[in-house]
C-alpha positions in Angstrom: 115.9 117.4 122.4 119.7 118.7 122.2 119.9 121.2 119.8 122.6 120.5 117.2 121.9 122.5 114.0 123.2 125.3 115.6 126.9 123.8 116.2 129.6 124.3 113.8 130.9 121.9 112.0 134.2 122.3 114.4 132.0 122.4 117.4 130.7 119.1 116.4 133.4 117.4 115.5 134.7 118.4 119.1 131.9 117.2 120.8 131.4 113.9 118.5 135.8 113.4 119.7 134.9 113.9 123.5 132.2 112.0 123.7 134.0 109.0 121.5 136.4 109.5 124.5 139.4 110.6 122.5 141.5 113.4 123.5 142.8 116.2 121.9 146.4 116.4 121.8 147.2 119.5 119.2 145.0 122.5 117.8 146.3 125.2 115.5 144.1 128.1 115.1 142.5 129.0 112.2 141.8 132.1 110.6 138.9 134.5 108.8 139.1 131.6 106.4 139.2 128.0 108.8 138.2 127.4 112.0 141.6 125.9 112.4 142.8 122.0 112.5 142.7 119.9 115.9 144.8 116.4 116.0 143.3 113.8 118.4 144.2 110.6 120.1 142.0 107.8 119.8 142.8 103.9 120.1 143.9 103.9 116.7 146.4 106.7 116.7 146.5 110.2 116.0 144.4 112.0 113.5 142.5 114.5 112.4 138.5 114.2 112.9 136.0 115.1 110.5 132.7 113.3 110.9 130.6 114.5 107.7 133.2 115.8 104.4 132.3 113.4 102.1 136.0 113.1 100.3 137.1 112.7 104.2 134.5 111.4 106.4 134.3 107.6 105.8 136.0 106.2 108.2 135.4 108.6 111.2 132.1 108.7 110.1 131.3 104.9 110.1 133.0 104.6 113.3 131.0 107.3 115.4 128.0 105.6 113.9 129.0 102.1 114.8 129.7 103.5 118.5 126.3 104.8 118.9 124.3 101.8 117.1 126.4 100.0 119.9 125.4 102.3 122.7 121.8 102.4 121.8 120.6 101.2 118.1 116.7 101.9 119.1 117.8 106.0 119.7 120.2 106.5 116.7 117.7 105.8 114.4 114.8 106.9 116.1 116.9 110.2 116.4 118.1 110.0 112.4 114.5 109.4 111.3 114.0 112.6 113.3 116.6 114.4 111.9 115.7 113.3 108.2 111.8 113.3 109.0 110.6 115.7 105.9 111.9 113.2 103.6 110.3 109.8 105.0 106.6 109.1 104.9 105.8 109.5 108.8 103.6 106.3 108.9 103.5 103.9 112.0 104.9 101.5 109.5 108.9 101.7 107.5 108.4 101.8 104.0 111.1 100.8 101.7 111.7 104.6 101.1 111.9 105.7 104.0 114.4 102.8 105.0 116.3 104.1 102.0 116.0 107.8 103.4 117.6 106.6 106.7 120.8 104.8 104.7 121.2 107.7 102.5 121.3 110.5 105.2 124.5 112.6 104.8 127.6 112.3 107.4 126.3 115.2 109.0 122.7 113.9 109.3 124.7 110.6 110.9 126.4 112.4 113.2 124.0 114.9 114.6 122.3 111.4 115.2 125.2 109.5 116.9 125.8 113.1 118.6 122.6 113.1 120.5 122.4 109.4 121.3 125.8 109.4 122.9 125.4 112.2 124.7 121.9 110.9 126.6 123.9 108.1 127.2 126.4 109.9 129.4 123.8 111.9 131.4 
């Protein structure tokens, strides 16, 4: 299974852009205190990416989710109920916790999700 817990949340990000086929147009570097602030195009303009700070994340977030429920539903949440498989109950069957588990993850939870289901898409 790709390993993503030990990518930065930049790293991610980058990876989540590329593989949503945008391209990045403008970095500046960060510091001891930032990894720094990248600018991308996608088919909706410019912007900035962040695919899991809550007070930023909604829109990027839904959309890199929506993009890999399109590319393979079945893996995304196969791969989320992975990722979030100490909180649901592990049975053959869904309960209605564990369904609540899987639409409560966190953005990062989401996207380490979407992450690994688009990327076995492309190999």
């Amino acid at each position: 299974m790709t390993q993503v817990k030990d990518k930065t949340d930049q790293q991610l990000n980058q990876a989540l852009a590329e593989l949503m086929g945008w391209k990045l147009v403008y970095r500046i570097d960060g510091n001891e205190t930032n990894e720094g602030t990248e600018y991308w195009e996608t088919d909706k303009g410019f912007r900035q990416v962040d695919f899991w700070e809550p007070t930023t994340c909604q829109s990027d977030s839904s959309e890199v989710q929506a993009k890999a429920i399109e590319v393979d539903a079945s893996n995304f949440i196969n791969r989320l109920a992975w990722i979030v498989r100490d909180r649901i109950s592990g049975d053959m069957e869904w309960t209605n916790n564990d369904i609540a588990v899987l639409l409560n993850a966190s953005p990062r939870e989401r996207a380490e999700a979407a992450y690994i289901t688009l990327q076995g898409a492309q190999q």
